[in-house]
C-alpha atoms as a printed R data frame, in Angstrom:
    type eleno elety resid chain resno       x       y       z
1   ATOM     1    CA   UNK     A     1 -74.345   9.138 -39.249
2   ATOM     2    CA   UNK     A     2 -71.843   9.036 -42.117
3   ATOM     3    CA   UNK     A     3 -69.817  12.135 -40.712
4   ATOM     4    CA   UNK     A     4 -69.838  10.679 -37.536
5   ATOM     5    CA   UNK     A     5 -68.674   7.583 -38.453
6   ATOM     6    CA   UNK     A     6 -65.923   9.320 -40.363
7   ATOM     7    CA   UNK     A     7 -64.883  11.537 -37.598
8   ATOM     8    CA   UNK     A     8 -64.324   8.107 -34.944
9   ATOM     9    CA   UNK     A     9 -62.137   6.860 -37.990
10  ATOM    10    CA   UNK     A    10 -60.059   9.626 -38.138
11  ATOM    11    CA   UNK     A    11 -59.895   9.879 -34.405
12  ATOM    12    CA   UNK     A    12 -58.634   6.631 -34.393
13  ATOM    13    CA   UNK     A    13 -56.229   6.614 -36.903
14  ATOM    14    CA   UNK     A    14 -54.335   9.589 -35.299
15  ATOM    15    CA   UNK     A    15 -54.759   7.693 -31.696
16  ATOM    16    CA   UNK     A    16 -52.593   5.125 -33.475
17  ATOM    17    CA   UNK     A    17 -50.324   7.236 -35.298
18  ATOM    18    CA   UNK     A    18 -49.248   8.831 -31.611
19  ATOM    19    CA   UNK     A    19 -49.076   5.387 -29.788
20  ATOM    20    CA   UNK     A    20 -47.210   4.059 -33.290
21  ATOM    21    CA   UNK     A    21 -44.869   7.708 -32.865
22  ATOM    22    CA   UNK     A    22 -44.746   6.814 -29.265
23  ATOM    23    CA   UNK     A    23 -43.575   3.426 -29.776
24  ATOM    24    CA   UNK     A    24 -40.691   3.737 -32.135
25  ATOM    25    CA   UNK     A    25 -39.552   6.855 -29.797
26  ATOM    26    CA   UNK     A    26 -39.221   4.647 -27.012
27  ATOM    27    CA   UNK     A    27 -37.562   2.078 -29.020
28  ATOM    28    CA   UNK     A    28 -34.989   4.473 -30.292
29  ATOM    29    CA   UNK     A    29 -33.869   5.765 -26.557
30  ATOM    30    CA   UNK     A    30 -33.822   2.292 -25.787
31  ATOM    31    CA   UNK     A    31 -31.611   0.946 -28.704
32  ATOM    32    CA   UNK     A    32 -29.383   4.248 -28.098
33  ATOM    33    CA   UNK     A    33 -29.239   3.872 -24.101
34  ATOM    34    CA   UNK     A    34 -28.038   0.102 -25.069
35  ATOM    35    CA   UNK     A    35 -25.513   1.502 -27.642
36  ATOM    36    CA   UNK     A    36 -23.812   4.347 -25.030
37  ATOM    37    CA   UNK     A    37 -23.744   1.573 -22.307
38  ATOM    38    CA   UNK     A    38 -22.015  -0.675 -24.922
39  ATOM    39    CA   UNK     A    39 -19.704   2.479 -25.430
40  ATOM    40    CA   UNK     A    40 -18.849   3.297 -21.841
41  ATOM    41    CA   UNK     A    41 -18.306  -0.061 -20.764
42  ATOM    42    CA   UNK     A    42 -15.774  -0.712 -23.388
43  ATOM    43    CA   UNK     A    43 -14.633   2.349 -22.313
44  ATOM    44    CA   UNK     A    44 -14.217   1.424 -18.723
45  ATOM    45    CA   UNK     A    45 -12.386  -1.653 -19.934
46  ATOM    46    CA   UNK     A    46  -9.767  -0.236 -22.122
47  ATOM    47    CA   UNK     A    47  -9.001   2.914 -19.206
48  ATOM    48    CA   UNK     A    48  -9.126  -0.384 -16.937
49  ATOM    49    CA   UNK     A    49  -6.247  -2.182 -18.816
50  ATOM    50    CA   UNK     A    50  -4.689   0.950 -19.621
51  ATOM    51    CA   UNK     A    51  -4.672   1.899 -15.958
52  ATOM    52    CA   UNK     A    52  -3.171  -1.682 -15.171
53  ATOM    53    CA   UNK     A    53  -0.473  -1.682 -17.907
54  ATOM    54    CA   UNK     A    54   1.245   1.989 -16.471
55  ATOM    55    CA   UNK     A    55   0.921   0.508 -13.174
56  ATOM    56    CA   UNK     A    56   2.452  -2.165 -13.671
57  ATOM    57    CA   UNK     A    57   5.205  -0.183 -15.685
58  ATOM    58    CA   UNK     A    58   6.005   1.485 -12.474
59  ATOM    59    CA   UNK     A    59   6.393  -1.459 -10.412
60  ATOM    60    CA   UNK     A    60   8.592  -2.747 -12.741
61  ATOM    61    CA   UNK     A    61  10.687   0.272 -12.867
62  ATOM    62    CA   UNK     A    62  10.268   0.200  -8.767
63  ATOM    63    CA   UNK     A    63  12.112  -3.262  -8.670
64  ATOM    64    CA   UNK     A    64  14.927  -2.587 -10.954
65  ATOM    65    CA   UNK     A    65  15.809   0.080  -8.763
66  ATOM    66    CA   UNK     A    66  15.867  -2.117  -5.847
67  ATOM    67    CA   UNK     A    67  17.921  -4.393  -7.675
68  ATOM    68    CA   UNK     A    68  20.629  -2.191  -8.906
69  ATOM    69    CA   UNK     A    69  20.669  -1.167  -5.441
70  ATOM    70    CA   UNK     A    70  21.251  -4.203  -3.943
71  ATOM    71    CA   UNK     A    71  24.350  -4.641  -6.645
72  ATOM    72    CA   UNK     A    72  25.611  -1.551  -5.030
73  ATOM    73    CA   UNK     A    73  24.995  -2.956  -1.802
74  ATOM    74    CA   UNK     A    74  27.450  -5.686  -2.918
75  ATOM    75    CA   UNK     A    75  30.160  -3.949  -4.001
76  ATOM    76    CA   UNK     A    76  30.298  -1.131  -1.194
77  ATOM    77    CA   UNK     A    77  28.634  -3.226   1.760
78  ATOM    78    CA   UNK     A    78  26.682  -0.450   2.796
79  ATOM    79    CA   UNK     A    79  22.979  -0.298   4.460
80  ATOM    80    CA   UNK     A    80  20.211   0.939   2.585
81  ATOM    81    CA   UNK     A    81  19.214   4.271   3.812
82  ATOM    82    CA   UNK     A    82  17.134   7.104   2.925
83  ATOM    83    CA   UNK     A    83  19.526   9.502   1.072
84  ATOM    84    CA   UNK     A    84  19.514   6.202  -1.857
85  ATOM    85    CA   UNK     A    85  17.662   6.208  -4.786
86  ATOM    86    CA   UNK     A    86  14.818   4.314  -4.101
87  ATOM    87    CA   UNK     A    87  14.121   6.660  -0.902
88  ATOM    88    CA   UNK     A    88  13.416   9.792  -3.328
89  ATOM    89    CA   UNK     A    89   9.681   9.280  -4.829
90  ATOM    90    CA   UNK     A    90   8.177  10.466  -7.598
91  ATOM    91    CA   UNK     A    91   5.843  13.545  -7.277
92  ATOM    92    CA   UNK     A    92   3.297  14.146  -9.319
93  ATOM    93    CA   UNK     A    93   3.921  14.201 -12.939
94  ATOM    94    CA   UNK     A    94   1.859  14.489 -16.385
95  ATOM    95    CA   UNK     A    95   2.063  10.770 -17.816
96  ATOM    96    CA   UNK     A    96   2.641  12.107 -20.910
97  ATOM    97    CA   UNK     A    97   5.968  13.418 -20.104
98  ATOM    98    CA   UNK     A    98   7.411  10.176 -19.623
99  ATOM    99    CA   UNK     A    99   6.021   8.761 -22.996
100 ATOM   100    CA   UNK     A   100   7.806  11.477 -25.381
101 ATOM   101    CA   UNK     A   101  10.733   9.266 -27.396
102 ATOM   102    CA   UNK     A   102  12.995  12.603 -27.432
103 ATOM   103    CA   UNK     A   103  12.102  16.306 -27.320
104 ATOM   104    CA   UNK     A   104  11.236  16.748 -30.948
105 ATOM   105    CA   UNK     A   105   8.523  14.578 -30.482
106 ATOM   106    CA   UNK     A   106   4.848  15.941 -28.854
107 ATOM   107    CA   UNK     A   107   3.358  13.945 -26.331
108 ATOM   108    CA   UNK     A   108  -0.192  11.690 -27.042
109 ATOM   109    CA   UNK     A   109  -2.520  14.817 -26.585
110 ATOM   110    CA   UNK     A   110  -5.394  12.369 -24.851
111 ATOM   111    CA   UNK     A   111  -2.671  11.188 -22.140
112 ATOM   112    CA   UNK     A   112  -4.444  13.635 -20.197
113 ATOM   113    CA   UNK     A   113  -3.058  11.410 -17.083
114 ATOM   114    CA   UNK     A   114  -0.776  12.081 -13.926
115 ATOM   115    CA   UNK     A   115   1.587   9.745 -12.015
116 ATOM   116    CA   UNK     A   116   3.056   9.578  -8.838
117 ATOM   117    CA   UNK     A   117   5.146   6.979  -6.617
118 ATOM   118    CA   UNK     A   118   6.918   5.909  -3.822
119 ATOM   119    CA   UNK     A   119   9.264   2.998  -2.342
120 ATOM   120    CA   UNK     A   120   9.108   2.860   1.594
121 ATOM   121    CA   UNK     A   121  11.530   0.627   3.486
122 ATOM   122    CA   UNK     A   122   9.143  -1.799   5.460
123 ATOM   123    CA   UNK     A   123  11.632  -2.852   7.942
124 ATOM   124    CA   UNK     A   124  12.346   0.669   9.529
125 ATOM   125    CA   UNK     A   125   9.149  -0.193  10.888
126 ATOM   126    CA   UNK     A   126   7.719  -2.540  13.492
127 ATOM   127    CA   UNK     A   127   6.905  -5.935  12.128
128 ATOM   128    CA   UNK     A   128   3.736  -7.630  13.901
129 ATOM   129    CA   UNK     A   129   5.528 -11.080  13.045
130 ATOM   130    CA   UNK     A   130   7.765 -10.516  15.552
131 ATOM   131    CA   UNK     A   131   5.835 -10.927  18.155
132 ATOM   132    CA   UNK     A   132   6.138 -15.166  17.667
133 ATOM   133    CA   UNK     A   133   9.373 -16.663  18.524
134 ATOM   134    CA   UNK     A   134  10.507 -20.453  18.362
135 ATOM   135    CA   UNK     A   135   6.246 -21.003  18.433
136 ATOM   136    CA   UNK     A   136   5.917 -18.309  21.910
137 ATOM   137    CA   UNK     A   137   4.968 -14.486  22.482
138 ATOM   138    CA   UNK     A   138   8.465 -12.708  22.499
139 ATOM   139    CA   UNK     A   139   8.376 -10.825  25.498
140 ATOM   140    CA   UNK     A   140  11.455  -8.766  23.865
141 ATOM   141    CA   UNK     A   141   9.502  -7.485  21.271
142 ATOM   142    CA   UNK     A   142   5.970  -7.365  22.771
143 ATOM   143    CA   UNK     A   143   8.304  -4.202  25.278
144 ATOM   144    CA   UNK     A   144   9.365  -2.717  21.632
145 ATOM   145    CA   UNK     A   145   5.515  -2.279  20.832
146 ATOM   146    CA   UNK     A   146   4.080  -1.059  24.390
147 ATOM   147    CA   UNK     A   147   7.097   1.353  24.854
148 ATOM   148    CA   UNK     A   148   5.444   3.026  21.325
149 ATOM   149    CA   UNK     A   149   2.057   2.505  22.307
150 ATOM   150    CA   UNK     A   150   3.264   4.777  25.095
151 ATOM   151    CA   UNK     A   151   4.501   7.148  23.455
152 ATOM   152    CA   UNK     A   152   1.580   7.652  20.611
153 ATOM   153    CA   UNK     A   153  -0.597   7.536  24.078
154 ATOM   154    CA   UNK     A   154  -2.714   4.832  22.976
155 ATOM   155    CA   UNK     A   155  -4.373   2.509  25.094
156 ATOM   156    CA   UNK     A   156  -2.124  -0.629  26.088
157 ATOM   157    CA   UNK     A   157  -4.806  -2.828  27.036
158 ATOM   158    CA   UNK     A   158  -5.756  -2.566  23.082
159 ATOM   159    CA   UNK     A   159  -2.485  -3.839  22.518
160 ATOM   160    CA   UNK     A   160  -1.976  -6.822  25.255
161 ATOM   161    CA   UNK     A   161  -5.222  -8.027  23.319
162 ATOM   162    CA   UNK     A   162  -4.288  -8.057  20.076
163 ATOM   163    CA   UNK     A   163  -1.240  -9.436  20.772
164 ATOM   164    CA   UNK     A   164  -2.744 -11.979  22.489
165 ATOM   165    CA   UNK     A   165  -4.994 -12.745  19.523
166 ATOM   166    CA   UNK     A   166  -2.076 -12.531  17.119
167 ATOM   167    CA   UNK     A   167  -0.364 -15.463  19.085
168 ATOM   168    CA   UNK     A   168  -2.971 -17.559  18.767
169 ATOM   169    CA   UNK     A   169  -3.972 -17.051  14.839
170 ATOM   170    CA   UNK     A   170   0.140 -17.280  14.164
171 ATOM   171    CA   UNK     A   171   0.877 -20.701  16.219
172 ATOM   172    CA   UNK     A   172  -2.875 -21.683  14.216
173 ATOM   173    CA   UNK     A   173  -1.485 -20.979  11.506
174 ATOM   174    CA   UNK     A   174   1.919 -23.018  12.052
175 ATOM   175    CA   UNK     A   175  -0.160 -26.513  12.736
176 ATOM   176    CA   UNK     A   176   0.959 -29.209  11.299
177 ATOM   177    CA   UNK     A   177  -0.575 -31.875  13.268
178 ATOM   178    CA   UNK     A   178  -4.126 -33.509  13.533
179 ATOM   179    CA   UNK     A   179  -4.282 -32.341  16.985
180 ATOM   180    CA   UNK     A   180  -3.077 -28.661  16.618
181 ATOM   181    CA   UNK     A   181  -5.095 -28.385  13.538
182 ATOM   182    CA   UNK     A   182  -8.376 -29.566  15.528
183 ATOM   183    CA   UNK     A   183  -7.185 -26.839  18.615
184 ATOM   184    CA   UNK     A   184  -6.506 -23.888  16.015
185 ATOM   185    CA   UNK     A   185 -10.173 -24.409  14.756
186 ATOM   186    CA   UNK     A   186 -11.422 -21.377  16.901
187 ATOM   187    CA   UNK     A   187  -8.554 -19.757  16.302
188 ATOM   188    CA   UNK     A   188  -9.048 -16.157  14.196
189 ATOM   189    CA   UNK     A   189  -7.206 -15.492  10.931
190 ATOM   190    CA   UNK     A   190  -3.873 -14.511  10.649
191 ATOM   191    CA   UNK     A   191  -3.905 -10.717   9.404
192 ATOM   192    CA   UNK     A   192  -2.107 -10.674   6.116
193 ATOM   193    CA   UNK     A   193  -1.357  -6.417   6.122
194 ATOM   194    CA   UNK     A   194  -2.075  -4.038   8.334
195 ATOM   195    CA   UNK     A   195  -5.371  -3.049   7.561
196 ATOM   196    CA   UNK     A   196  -6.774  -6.420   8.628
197 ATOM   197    CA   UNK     A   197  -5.677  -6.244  11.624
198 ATOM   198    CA   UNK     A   198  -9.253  -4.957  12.595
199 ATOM   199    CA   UNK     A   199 -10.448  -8.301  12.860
200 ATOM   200    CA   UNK     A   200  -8.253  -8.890  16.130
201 ATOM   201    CA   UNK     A   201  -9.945  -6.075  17.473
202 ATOM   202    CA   UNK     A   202  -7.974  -3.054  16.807
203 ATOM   203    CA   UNK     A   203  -9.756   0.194  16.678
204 ATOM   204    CA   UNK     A   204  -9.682   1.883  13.285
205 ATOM   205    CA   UNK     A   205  -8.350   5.273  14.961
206 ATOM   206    CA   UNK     A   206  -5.344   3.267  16.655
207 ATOM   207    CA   UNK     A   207  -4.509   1.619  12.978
208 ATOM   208    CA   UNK     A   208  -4.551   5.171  11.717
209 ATOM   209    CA   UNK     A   209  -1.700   6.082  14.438
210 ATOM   210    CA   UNK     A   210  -0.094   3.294  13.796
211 ATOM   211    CA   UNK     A   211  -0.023   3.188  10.524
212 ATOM   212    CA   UNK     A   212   3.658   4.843  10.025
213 ATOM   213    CA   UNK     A   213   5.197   2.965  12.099
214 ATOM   214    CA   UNK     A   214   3.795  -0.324  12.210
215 ATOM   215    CA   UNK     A   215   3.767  -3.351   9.081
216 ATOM   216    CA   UNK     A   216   2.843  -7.003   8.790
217 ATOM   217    CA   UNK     A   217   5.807  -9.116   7.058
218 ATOM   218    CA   UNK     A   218   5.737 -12.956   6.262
219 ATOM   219    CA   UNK     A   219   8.764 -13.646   8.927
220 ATOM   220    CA   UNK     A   220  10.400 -11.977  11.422
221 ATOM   221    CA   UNK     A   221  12.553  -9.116  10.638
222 ATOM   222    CA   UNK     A   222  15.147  -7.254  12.605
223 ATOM   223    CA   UNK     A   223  14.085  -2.652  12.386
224 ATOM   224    CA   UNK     A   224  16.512  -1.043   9.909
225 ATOM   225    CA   UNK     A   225  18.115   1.487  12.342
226 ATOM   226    CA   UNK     A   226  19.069   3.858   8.913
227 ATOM   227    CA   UNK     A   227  15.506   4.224   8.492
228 ATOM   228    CA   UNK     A   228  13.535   3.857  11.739
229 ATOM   229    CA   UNK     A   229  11.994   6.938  12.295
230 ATOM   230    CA   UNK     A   230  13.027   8.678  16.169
231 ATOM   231    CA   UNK     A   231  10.047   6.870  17.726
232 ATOM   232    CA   UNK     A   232  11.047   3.643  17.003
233 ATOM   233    CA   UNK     A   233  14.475   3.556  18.140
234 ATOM   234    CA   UNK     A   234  13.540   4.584  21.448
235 ATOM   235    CA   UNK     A   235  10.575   1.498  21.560
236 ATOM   236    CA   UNK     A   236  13.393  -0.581  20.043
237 ATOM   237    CA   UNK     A   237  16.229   0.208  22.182
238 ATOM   238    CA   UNK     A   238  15.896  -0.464  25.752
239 ATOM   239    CA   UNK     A   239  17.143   2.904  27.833
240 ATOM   240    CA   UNK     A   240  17.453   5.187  24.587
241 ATOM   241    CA   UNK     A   241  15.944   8.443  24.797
242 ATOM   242    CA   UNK     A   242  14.465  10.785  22.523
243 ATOM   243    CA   UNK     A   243  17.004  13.254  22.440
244 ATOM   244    CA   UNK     A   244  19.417  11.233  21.849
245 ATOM   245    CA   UNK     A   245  17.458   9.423  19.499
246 ATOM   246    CA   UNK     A   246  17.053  12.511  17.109
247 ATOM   247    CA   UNK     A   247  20.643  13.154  17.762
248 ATOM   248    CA   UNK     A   248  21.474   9.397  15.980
249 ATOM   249    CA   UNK     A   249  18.834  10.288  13.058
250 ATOM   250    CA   UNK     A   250  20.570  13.694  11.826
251 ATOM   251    CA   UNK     A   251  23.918  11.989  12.211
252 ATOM   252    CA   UNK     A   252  22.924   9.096  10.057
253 ATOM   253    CA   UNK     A   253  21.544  11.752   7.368
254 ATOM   254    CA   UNK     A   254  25.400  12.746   6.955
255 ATOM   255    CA   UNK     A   255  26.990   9.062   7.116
256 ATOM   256    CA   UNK     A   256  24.404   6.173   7.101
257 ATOM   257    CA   UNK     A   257  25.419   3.429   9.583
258 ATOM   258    CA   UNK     A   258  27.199   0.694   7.859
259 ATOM   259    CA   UNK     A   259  27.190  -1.844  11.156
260 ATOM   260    CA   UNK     A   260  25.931  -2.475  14.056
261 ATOM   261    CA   UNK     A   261  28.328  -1.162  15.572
262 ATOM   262    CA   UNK     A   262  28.518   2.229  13.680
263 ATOM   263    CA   UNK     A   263  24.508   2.569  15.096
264 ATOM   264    CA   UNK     A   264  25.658   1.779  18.709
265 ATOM   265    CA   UNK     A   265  27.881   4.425  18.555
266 ATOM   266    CA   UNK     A   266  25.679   7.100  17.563
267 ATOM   267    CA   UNK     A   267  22.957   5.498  20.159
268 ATOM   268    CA   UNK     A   268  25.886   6.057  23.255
269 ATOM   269    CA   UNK     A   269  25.037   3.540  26.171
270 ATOM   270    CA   UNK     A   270  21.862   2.048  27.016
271 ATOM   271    CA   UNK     A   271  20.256  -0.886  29.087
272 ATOM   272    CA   UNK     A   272  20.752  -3.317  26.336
273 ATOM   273    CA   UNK     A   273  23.716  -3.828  23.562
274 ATOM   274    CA   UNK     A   274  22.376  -3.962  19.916
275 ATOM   275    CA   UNK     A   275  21.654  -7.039  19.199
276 ATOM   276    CA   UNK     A   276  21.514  -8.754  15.579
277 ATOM   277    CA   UNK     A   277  18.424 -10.584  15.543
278 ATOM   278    CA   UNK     A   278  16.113  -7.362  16.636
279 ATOM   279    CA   UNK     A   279  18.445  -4.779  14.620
280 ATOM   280    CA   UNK     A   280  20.340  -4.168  11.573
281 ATOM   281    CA   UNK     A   281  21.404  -1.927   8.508
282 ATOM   282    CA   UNK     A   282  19.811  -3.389   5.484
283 ATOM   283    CA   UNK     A   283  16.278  -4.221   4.238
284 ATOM   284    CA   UNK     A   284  14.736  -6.912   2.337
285 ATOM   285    CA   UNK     A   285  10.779  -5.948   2.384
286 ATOM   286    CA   UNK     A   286   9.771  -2.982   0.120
287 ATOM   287    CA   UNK     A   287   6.079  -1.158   0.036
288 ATOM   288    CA   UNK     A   288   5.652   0.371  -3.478
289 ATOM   289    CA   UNK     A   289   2.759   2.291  -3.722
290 ATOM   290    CA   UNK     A   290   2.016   3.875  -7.478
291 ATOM   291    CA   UNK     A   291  -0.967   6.322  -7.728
292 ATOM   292    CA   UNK     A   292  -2.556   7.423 -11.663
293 ATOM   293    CA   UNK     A   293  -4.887  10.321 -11.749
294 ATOM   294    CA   UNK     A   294  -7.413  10.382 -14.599
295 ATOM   295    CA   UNK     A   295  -9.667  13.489 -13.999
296 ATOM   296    CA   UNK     A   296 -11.403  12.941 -10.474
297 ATOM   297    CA   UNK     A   297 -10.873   9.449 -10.210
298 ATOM   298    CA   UNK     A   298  -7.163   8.269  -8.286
299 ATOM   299    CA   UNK     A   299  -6.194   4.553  -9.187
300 ATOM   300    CA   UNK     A   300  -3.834   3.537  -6.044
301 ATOM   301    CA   UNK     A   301  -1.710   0.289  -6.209
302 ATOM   302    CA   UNK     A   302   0.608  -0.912  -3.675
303 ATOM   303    CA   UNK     A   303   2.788  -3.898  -3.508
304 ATOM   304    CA   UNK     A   304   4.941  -5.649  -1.115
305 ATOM   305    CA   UNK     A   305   8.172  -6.903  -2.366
306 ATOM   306    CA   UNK     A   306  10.992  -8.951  -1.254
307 ATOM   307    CA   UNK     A   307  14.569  -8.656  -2.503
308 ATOM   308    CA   UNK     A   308  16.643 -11.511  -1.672
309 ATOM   309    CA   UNK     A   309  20.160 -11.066  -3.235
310 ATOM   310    CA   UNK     A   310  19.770  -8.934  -6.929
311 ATOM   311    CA   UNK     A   311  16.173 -11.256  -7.202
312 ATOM   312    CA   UNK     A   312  13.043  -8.599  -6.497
313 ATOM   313    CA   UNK     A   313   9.709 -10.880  -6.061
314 ATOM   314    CA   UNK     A   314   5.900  -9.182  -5.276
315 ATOM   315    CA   UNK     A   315   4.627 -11.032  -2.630
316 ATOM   316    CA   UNK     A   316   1.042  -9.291  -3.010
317 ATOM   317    CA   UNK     A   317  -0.613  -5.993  -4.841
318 ATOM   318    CA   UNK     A   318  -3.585  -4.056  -3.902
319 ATOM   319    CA   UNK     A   319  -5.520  -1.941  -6.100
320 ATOM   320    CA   UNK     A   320  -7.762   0.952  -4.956
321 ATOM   321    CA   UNK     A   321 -10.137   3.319  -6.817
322 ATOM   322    CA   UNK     A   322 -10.917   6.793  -4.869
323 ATOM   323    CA   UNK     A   323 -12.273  10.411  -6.371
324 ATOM   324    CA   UNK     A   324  -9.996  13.180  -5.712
325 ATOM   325    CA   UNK     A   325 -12.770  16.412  -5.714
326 ATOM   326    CA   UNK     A   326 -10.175  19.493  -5.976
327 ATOM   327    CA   UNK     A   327  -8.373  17.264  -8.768
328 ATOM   328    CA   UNK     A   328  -7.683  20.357 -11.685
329 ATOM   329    CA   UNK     A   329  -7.209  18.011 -14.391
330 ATOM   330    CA   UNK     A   330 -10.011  17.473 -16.681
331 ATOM   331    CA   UNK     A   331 -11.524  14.284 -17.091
332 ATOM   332    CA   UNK     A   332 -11.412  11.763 -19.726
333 ATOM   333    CA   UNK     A   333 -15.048  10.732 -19.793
């Protein structure tokens, strides 16, 4: 009886050692799972802000190149163009490489970091605002956009829609009154970029098309013939052909057009004299889109900015987070 009685002791005293061995075990992987979360979401913050502060570095260094080109603007009265500074972007380069103080000095070894950029001239491109004139549709400018839709062969019935649509969010968005306020109710939302212009209905393959030759600006702008690509002097100029349209793009890659005038006579006739308020030779509205590798992971930030005068404001920035697969960098984590 005695020996049994010890053996059902012992039994249970190593039953309780185990669940006591047990226990602590899975307190341990608990307290360390809590401690490497703790780690890699203070890591996540700091890559975060760090991620944010070089961005931001290269918007900075996007407008003071605007700037000093609209100071050279000034003196020279020239157009912007694409053979200026702020045409040429930035291919990919280590991050570290810009951080070095001189050449005797060895770059951060954990920079481990690539950066890339680009400014793109927003008004060598079709602006969506222009479709509302003095509170109407501009039939003038609603031709400029089906004259492209023709030629990308999309489908214009897409178009007369969301045109249609755009009309009625832009005069909503223009009330002032009890009454008009009360009648824009139903009204849908004035797109602010491109990519919303999904909710008037546009397809997601037709944005894609689009997408290079198409923006949405806060006010009417006239296209930048210096920059327009081929396509959209012939859907901006009534009568111009392609040929001749290419023609007027490799001439202004030797001499940029300074004028109006210098434009019209590269164009040669068509139906319609340039006209001021749909064309020009300068630009105001910038895209600057800055891209940081880390590893597999691509932090994309673009910005919209306005340059009135020497003055460079950001209207807007937008921040995107993709994973680049065949990235050959290794990663930081």
């Amino acid at each position: 009886m005695n020996k049994r009685r010890t053996h059902t002791q012992r039994g249970a005293a190593l039953l309780l050692a185990m669940l006591t061995v047990t226990l602590v075990a899975a307190l341990a992987s608990a307290a360390l799972w809590q401690q490497w979360r703790h780690v890699a979401v203070e890591e996540a913050e700091r890559e975060r802000q760090q991620t944010g502060w070089v961005l931001t570095g290269a918007l900075d260094w996007a407008r003071l190149i605007l700037r000093e080109d609209g100071r050279t603007n000034q003196n020279t009265g020239a157009g912007d163009h694409l053979a200026e500074p702020w045409a040429v972007g930035l291919e990919e380069a280590r991050l570290s490489s810009f951080l070095a103080a001189d050449k005797n000095t060895d770059p951060p070894p954990t920079l481990d970091a690539f950066l890339s950029g680009s400014i793109e001239d927003q008004q060598g491109r079709l602006n969506w605002a222009n479709l509302v004139q003095q509170g109407k549709l501009s039939e003038a400018d609603l031709r400029a956009f089906t004259r492209l839709y023709a030629q990308l062969g999309l489908p214009e019935a897409e178009l007369a829609s969301v045109a249609r649509l755009w009309v009625q969010a832009a005069l909503a968005s223009m009330a002032d009154t009890p009454e008009q306020q009360s009648a824009a109710a139903l009204a849908p939302l004035l797109p602010r970029r491109l990519g919303q212009l999904g909710w008037l209905g546009m397809s997601e393959s037709s944005l894609e098309r689009l997408r290079p030759y198409m923006t949405v600006l806060p006010e009417r702008t006239p296209l930048n013939l210096n920059t327009a690509p081929a396509e959209l002097l012939v859907a901006a100029v009534p009568g111009l052909d392609m040929a001749r349209a290419r023609r007027a793009v490799s001439e202004r890659a030797l001499k940029p057009f300074k004028s109006i005038a210098d434009a019209s006579a590269a164009l040669g006739s068509t139906d319609e004299a340039l006209n001021d308020a749909y064309h020009g030779t300068g630009s105001r509205y910038f895209l600057v889109t800055g891209s940081l590798r880390l590893g597999e992971r691509v932090v994309t930030e673009q910005s919209l900015v306005q340059r009135n005068g020497l003055q460079v404001n950001t209207l807007w920035r937008e921040r995107t987070t993709t994973r680049s697969p065949t990235a050959t960098a290794p990663s930081l984590q």
